[in-house]
ZABA-769284 format. One record per atom (N, C-alpha, C, O, CB): residue number from 1; atom name; y, z, x. Coordinates in steps of 0.05 Angstrom, whole numbers, plus 5000, padded with zeros to 4 digits. Glycine has a CB too. Layout:
! ZABA-769284
REC seq atom   py   pz   px
REC NUM   CA    Y    Z    X
...
END
This chain:
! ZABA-769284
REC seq atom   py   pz   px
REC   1    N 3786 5053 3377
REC   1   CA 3810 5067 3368
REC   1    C 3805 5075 3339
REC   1    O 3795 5060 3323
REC   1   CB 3835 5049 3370
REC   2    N 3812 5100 3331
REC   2   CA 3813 5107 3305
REC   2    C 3839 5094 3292
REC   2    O 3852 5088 3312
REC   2   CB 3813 5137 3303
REC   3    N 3849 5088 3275
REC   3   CA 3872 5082 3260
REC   3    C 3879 5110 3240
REC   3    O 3902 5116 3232
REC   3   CB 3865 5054 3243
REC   4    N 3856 5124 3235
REC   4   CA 3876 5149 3219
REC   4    C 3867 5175 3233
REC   4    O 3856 5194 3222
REC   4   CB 3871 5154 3183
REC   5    N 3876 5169 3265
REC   5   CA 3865 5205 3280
REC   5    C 3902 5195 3285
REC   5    O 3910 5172 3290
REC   5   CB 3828 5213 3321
REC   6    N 3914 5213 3284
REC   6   CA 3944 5210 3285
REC   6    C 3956 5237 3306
REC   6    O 3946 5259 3304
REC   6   CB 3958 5211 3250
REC   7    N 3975 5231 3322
REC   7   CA 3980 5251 3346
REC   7    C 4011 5255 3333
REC   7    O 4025 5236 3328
REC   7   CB 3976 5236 3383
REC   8    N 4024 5293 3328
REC   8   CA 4047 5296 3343
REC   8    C 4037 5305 3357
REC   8    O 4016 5318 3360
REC   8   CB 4069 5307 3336
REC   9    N 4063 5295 3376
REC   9   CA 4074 5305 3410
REC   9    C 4099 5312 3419
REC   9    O 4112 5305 3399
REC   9   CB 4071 5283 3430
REC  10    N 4116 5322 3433
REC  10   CA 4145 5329 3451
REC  10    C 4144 5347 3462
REC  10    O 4121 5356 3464
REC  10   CB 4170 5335 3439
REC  11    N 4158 5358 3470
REC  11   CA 4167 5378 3480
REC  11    C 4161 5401 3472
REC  11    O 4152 5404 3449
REC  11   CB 4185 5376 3480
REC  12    N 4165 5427 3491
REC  12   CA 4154 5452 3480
REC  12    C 4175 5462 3463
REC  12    O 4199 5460 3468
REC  12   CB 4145 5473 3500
REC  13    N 4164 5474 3442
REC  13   CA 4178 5490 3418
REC  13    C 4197 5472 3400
REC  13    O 4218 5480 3390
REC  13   CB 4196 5515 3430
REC  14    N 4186 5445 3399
REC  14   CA 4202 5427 3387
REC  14    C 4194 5433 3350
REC  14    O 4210 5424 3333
REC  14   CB 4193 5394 3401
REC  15    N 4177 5446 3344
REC  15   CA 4168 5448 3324
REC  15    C 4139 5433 3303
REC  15    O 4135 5430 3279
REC  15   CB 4189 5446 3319
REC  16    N 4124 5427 3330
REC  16   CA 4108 5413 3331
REC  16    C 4082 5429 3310
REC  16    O 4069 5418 3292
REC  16   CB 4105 5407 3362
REC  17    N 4080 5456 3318
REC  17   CA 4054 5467 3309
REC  17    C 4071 5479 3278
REC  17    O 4055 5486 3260
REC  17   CB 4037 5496 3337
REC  18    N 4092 5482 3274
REC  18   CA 4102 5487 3249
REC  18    C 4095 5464 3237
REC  18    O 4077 5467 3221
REC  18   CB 4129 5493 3246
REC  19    N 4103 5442 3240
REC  19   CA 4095 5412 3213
REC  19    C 4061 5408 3223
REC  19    O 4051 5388 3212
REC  19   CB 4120 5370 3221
REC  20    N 4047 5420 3237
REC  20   CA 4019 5416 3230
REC  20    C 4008 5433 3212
REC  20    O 3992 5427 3195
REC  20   CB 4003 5417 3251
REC  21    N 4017 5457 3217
REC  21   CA 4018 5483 3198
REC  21    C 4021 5477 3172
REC  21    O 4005 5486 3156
REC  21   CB 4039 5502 3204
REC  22    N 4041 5463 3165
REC  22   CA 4050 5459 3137
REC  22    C 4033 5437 3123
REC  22    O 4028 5440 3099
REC  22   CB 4081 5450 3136
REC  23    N 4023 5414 3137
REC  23   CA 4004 5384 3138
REC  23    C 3983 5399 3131
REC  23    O 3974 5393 3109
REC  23   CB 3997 5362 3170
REC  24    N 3972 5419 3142
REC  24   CA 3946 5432 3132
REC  24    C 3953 5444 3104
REC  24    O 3939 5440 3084
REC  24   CB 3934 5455 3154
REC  25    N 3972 5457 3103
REC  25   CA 3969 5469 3073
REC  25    C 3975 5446 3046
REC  25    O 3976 5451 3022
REC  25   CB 3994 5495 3071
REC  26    N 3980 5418 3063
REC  26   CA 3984 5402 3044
REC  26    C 3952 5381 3041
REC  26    O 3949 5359 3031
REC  26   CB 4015 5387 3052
REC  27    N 3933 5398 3053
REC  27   CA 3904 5388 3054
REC  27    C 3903 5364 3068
REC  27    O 3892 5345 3058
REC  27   CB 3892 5383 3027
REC  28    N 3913 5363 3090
REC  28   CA 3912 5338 3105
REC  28    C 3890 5356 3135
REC  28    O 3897 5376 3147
REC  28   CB 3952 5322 3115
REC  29    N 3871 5344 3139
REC  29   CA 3861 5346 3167
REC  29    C 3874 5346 3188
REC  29    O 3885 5325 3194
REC  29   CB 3847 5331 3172
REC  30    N 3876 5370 3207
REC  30   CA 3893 5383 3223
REC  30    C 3870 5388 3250
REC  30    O 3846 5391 3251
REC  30   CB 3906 5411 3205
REC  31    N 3891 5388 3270
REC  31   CA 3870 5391 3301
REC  31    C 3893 5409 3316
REC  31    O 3908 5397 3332
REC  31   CB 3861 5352 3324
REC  32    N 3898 5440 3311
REC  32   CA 3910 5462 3331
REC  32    C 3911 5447 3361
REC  32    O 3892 5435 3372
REC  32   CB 3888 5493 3333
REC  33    N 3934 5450 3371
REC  33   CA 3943 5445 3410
REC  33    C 3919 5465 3412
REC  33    O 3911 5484 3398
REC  33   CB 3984 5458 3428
REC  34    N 3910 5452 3441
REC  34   CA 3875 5481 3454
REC  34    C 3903 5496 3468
REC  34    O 3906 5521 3466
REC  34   CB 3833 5465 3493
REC  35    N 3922 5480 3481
REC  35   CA 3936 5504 3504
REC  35    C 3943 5529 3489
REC  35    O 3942 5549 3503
REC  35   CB 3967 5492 3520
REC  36    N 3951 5532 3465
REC  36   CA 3956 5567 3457
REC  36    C 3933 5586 3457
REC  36    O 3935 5610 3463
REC  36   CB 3966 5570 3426
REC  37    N 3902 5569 3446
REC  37   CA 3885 5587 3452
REC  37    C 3870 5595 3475
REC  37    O 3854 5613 3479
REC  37   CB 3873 5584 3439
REC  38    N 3881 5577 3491
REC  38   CA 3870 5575 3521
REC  38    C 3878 5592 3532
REC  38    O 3863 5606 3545
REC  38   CB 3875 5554 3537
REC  39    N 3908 5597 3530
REC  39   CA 3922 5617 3543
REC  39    C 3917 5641 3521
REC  39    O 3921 5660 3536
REC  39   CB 3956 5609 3548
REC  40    N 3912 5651 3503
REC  40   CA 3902 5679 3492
REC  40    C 3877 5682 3505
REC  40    O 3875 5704 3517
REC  40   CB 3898 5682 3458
REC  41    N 3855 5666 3508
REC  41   CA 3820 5662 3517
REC  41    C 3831 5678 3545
REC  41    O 3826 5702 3547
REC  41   CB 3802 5620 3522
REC  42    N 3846 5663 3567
REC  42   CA 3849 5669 3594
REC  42    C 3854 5695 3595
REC  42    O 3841 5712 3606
REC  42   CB 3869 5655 3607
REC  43    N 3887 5697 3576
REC  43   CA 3894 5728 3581
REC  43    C 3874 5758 3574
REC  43    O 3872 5781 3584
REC  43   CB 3920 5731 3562
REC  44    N 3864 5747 3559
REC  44   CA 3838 5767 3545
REC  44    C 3823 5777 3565
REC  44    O 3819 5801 3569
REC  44   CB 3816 5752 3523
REC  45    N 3809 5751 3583
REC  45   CA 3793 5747 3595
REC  45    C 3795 5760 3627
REC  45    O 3781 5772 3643
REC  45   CB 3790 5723 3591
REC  46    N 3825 5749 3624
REC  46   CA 3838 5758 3655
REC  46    C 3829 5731 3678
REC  46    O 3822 5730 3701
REC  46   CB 3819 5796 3669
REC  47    N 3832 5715 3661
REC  47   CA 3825 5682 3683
REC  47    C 3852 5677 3691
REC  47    O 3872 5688 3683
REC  47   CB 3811 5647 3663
REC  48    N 3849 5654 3713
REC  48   CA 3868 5645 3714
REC  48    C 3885 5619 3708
REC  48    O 3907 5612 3715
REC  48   CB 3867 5651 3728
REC  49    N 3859 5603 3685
REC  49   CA 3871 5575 3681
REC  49    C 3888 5574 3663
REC  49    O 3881 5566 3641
REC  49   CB 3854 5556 3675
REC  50    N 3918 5584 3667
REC  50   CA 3935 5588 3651
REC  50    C 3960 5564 3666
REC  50    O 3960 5556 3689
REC  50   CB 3941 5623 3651
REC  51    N 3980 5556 3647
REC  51   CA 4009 5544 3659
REC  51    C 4021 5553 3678
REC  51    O 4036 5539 3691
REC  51   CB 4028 5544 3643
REC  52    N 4018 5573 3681
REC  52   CA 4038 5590 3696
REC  52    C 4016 5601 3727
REC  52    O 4027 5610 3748
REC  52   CB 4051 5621 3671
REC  53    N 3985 5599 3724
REC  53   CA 3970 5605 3742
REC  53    C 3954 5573 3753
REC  53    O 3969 5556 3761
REC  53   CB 3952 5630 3730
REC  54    N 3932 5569 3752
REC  54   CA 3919 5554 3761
REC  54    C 3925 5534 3734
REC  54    O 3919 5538 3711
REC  54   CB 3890 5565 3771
REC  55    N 3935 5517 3743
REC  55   CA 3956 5497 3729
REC  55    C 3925 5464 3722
REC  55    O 3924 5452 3701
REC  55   CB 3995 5488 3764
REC  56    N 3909 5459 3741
REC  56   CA 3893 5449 3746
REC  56    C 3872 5455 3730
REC  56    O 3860 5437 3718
REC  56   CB 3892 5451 3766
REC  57    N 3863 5485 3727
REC  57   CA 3840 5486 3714
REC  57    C 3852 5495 3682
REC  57    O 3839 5494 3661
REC  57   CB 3817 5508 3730
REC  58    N 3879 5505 3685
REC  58   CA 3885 5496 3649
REC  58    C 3886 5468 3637
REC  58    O 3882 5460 3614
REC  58   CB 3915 5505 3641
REC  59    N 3895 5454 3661
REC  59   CA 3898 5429 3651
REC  59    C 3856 5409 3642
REC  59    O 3851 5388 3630
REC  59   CB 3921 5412 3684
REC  60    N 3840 5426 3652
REC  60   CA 3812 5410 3661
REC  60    C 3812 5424 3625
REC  60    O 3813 5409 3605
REC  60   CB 3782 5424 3698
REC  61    N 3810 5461 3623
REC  61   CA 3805 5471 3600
REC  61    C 3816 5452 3575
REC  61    O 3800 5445 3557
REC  61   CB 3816 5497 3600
REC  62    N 3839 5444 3574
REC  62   CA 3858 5431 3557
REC  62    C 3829 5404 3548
REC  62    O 3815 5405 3527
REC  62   CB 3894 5420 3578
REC  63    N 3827 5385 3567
REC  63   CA 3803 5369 3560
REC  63    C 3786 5376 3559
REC  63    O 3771 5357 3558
REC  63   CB 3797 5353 3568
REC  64    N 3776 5394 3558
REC  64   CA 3747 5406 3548
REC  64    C 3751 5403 3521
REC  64    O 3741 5385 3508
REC  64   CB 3739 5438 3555
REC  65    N 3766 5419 3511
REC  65   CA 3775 5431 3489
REC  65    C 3788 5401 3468
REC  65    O 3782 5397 3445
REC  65   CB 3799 5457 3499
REC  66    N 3803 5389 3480
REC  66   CA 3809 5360 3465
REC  66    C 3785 5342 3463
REC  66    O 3787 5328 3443
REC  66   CB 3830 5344 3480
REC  67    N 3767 5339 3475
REC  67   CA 3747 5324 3476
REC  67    C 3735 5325 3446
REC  67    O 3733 5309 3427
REC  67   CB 3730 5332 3500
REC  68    N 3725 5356 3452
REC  68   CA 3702 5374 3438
REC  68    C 3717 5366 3412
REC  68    O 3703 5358 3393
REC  68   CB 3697 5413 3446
REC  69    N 3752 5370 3408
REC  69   CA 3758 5371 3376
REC  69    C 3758 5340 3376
REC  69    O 3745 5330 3357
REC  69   CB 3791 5389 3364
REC  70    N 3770 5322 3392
REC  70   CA 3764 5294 3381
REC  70    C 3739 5279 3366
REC  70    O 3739 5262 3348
REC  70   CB 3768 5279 3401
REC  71    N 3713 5295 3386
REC  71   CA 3683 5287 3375
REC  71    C 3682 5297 3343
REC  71    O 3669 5286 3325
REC  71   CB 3657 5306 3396
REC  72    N 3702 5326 3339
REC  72   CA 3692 5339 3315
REC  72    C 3707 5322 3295
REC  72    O 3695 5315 3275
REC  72   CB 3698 5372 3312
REC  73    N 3726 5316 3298
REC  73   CA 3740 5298 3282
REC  73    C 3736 5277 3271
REC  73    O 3752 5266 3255
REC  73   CB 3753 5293 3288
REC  74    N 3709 5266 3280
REC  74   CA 3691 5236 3274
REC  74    C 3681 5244 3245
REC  74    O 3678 5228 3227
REC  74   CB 3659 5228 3299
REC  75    N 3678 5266 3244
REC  75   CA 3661 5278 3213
REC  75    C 3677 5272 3195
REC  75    O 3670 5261 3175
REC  75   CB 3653 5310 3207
REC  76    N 3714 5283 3200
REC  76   CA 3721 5279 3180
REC  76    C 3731 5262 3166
REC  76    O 3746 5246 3177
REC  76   CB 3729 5288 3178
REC  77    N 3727 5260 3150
REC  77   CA 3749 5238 3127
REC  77    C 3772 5231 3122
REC  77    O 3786 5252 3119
REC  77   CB 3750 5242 3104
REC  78    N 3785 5210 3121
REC  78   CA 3811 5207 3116
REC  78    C 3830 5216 3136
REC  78    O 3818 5225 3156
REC  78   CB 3816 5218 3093
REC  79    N 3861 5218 3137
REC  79   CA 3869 5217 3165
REC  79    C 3873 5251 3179
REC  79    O 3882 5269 3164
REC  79   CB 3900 5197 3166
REC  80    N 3866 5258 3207
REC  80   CA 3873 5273 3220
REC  80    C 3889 5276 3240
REC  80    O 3889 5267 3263
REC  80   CB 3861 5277 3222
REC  81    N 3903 5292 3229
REC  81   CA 3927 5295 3253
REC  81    C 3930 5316 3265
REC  81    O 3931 5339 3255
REC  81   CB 3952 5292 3246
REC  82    N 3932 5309 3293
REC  82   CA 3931 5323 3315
REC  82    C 3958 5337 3336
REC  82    O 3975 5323 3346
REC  82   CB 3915 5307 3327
REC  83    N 3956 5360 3339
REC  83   CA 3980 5377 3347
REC  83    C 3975 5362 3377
REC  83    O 3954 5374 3383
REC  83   CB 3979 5417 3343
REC  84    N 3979 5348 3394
REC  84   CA 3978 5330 3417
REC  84    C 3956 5321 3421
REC  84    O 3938 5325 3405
REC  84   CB 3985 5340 3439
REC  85    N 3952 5305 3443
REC  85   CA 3930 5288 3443
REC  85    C 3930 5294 3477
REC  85    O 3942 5311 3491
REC  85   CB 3934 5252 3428
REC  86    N 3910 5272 3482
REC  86   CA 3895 5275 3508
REC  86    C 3922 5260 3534
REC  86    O 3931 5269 3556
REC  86   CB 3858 5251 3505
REC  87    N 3927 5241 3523
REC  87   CA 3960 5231 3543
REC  87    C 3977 5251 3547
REC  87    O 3993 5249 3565
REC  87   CB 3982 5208 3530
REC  88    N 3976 5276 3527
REC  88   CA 3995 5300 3537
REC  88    C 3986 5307 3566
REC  88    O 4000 5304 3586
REC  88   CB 3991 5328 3517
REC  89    N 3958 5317 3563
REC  89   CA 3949 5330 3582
REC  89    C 3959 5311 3604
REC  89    O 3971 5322 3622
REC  89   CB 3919 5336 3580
REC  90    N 3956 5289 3606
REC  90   CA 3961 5279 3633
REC  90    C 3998 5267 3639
REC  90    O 4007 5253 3658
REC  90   CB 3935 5252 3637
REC  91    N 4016 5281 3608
REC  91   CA 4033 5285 3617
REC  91    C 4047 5314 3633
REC  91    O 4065 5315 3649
REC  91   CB 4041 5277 3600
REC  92    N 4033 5332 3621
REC  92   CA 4027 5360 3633
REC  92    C 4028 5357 3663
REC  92    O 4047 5365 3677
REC  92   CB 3997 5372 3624
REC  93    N 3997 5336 3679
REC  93   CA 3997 5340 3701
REC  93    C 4021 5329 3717
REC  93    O 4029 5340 3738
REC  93   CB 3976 5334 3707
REC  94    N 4033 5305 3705
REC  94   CA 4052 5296 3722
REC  94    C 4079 5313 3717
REC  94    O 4095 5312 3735
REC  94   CB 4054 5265 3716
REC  95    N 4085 5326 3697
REC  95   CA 4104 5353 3699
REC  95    C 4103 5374 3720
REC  95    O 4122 5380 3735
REC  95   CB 4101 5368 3677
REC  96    N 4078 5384 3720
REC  96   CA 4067 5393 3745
REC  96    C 4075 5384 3767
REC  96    O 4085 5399 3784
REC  96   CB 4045 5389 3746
REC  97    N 4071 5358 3771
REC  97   CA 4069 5343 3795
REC  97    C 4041 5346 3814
REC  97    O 4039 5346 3839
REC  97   CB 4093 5351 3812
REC  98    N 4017 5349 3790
REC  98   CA 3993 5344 3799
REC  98    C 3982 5329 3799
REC  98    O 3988 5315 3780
REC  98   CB 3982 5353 3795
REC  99    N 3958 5318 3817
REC  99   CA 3944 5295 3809
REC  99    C 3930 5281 3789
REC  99    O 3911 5295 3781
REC  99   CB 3935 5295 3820
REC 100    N 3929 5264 3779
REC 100   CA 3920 5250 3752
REC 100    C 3887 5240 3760
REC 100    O 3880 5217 3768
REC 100   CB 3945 5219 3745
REC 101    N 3867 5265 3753
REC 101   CA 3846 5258 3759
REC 101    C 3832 5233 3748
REC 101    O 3836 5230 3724
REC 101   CB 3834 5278 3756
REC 102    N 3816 5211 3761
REC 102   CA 3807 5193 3745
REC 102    C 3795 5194 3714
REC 102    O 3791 5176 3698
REC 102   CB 3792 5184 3759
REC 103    N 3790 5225 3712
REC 103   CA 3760 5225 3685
REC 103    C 3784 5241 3668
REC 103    O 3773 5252 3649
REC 103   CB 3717 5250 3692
REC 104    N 3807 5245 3669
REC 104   CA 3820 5252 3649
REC 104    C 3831 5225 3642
REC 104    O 3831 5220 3617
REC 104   CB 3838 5274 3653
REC 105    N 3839 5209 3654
REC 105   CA 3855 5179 3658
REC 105    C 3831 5169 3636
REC 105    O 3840 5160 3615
REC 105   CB 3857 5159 3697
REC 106    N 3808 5169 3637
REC 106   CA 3786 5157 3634
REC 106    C 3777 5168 3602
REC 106    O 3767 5151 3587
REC 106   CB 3767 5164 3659
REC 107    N 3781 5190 3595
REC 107   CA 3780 5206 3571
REC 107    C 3800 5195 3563
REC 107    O 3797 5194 3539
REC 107   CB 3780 5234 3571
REC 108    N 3827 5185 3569
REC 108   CA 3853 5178 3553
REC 108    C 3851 5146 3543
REC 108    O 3864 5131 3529
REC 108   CB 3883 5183 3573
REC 109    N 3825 5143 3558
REC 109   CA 3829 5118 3550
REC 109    C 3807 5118 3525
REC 109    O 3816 5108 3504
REC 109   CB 3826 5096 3576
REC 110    N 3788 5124 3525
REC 110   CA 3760 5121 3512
REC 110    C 3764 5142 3492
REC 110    O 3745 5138 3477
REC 110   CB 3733 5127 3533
REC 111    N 3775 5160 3483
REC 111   CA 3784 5173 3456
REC 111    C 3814 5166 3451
REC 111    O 3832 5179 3461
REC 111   CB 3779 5206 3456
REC 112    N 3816 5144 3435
REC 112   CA 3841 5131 3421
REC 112    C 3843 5146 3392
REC 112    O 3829 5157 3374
REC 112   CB 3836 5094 3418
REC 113    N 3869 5139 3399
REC 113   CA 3885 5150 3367
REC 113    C 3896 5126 3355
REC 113    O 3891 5103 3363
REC 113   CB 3915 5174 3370
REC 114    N 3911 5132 3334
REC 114   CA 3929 5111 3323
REC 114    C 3948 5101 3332
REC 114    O 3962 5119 3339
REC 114   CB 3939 5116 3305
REC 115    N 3955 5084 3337
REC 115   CA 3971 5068 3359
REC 115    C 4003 5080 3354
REC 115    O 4022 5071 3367
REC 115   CB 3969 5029 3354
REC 116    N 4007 5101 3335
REC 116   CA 4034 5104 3324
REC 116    C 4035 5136 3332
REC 116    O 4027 5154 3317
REC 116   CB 4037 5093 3289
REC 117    N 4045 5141 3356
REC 117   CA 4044 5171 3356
REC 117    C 4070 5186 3342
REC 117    O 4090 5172 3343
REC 117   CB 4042 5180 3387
REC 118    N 4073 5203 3335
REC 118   CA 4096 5218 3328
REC 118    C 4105 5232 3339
REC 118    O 4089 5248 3348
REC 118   CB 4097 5229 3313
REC 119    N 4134 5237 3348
REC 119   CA 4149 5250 3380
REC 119    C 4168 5269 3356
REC 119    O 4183 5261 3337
REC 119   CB 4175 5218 3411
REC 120    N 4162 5293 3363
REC 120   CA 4181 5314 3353
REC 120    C 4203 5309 3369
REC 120    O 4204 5306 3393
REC 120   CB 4171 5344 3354
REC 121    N 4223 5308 3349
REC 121   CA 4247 5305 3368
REC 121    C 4257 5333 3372
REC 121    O 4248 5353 3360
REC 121   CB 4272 5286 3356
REC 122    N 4281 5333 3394
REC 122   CA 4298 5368 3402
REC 122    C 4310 5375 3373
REC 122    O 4321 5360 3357
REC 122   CB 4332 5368 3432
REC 123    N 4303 5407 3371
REC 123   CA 4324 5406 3352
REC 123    C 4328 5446 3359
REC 123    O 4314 5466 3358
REC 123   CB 4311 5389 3313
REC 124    N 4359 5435 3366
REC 124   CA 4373 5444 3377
REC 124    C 4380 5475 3369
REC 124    O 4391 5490 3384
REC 124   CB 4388 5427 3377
REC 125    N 4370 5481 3339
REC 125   CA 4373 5506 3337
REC 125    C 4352 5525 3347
REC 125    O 4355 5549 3341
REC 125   CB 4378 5509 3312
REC 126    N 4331 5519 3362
REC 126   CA 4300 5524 3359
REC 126    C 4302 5522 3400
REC 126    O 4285 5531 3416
REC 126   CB 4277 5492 3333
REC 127    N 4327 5507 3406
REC 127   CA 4323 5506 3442
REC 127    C 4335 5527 3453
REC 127    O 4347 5525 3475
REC 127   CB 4337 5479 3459
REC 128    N 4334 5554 3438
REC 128   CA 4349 5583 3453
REC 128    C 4317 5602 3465
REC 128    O 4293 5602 3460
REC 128   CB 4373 5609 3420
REC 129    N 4331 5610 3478
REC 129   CA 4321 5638 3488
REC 129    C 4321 5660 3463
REC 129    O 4334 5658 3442
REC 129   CB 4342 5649 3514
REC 130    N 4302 5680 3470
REC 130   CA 4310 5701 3443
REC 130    C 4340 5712 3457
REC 130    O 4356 5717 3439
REC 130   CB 4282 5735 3435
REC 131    N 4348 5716 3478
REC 131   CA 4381 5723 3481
REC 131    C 4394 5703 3479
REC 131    O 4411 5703 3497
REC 131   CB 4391 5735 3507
REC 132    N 4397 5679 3464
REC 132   CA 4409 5663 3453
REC 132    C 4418 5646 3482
REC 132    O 4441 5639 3481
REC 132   CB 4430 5676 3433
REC 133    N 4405 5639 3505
REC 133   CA 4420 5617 3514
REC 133    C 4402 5590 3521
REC 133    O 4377 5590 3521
REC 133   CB 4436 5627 3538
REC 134    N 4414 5574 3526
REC 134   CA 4400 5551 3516
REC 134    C 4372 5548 3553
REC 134    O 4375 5556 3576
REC 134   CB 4434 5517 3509
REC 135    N 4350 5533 3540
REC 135   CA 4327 5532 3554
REC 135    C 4326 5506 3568
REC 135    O 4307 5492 3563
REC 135   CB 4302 5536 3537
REC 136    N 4343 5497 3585
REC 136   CA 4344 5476 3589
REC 136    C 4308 5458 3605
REC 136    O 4301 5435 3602
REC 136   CB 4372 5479 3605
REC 137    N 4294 5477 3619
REC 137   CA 4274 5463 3621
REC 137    C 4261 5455 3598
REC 137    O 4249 5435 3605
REC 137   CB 4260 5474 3635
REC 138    N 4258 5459 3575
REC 138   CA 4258 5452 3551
REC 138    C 4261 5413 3550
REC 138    O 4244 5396 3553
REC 138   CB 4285 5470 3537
REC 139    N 4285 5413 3547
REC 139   CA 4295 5385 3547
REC 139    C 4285 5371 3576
REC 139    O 4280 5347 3578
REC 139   CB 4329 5386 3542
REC 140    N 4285 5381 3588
REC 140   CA 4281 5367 3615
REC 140    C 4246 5357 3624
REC 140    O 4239 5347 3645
REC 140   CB 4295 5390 3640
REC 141    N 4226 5364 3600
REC 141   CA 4196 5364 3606
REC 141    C 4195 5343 3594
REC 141    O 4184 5324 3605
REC 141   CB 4176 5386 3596
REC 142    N 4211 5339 3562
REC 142   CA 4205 5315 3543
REC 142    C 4190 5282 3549
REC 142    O 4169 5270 3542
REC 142   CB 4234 5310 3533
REC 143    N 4214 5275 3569
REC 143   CA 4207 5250 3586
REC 143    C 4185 5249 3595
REC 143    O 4167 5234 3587
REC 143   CB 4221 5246 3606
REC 144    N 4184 5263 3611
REC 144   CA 4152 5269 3625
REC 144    C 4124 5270 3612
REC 144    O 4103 5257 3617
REC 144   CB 4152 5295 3634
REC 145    N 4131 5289 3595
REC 145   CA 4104 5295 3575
REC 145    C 4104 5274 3555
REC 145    O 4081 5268 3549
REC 145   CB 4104 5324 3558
REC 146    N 4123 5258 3542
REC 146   CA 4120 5238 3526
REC 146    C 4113 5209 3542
REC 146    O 4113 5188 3530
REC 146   CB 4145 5239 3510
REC 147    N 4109 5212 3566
REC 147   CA 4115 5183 3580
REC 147    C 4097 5168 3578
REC 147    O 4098 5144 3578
REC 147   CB 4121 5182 3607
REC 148    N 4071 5187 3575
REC 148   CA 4048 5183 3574
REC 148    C 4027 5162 3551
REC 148    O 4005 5149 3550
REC 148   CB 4044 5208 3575
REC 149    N 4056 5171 3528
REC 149   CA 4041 5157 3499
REC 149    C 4050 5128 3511
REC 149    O 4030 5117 3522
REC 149   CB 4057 5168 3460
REC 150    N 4064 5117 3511
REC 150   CA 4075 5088 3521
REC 150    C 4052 5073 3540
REC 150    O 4038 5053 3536
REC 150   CB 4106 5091 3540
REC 151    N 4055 5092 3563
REC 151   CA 4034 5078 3583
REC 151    C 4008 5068 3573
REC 151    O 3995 5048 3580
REC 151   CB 4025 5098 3603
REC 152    N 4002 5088 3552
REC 152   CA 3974 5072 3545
REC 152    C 3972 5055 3524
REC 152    O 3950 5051 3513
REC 152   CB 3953 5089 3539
REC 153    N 4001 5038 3516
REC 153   CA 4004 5026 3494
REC 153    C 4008 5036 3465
REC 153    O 4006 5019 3447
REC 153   CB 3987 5015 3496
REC 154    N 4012 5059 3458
REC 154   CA 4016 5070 3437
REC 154    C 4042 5068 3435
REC 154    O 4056 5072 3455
REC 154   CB 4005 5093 3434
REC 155    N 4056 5061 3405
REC 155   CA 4089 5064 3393
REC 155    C 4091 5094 3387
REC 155    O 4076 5108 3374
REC 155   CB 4097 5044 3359
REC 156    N 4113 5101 3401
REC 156   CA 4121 5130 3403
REC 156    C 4145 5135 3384
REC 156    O 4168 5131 3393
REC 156   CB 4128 5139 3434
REC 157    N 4142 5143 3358
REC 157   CA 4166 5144 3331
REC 157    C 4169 5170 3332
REC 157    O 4151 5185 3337
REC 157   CB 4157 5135 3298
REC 158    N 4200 5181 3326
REC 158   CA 4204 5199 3320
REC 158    C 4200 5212 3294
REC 158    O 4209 5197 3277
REC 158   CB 4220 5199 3326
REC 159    N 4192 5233 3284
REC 159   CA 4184 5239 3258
REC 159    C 4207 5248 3243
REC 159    O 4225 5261 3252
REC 159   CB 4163 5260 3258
REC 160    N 4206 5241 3221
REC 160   CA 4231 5238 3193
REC 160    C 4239 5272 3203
REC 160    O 4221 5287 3212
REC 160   CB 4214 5231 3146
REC 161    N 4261 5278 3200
REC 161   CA 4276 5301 3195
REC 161    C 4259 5319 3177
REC 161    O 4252 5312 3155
REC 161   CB 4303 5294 3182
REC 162    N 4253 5342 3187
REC 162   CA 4249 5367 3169
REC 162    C 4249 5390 3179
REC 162    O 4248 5391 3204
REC 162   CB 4228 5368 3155
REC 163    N 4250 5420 3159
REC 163   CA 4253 5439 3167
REC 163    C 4231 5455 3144
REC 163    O 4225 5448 3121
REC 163   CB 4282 5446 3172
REC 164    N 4220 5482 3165
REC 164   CA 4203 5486 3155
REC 164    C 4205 5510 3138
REC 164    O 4186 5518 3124
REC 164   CB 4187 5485 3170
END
């Protein structure tokens, strides 16, 4: 286990990649979510391992891509924090309602973080549609995708109030 590789996690559009955004300009070591560039790589590409397409091989891309930045992260110094971690992904699959392959189970276990993950909480001005109505699958993934930090023994804290 690392003690200073540090995970946020929640829900989508909780404001997760904004306070990593800001952590970096405050010179703290930062690790980008792979799913945003995964899905620009795909669309570019015209693949289909996207959320919305082959749900399975975004989810395989997703650990490729977490692996590769967890290994890179051994270099650095002092603490890094990471826009989700590898228990997402296999909260992902069970959102899905896909199967939980053994070698992702197996990657979640053998690249550890800090036992203290950070759970963006809802915040409620940020859960609209651009026509202003509320996204309720939004709130309804949270459980799911967070369920994951617990299972493997990690304390799941909500992070102090801020706006960016």
């Amino acid at each position: 286990m690392s003690d200073r590789f540090f995970v946020v996690t929640g829900g989508p559009g909780a404001g997760k990649t904004s306070l990593i955004i800001e952590l970096a300009r405050c010179d703290f070591h930062t690790i980008p979510e792979s799913g945003r560039a995964i899905i620009r790589e795909e669309m570019a590409s015209g693949g289909d391992a996207l959320p919305w397409g082959n749900r399975m091989a975004f989810a395989e891309r997703m650990l490729e891509c977490d692996l590769r930045a967890y290994e890179d992260a051994q270099t650095l110094s002092g603490p890094v924090i990471f826009d989700r971690g590898i228990p997402d992904i296999m909260g992902y699959l069970t959102l899905c309602g896909l199967p939980l392959p053994p070698h992702v189970a197996a990657a979640a276990k053998a690249a550890r973080y800090n036992r203290r993950a950070f759970l963006a909480p809802f915040w409620d001005e940020i859960f609209t549609q651009s026509d202003g109505t509320f996204a309720p699958s939004r709130w309804s993934s949270f459980p799911r995708v967070t369920s994951r930090w617990s299972n493997w023994r990690r304390r799941a804290g909500g992070c102090p109030a801020w706006r960016p």
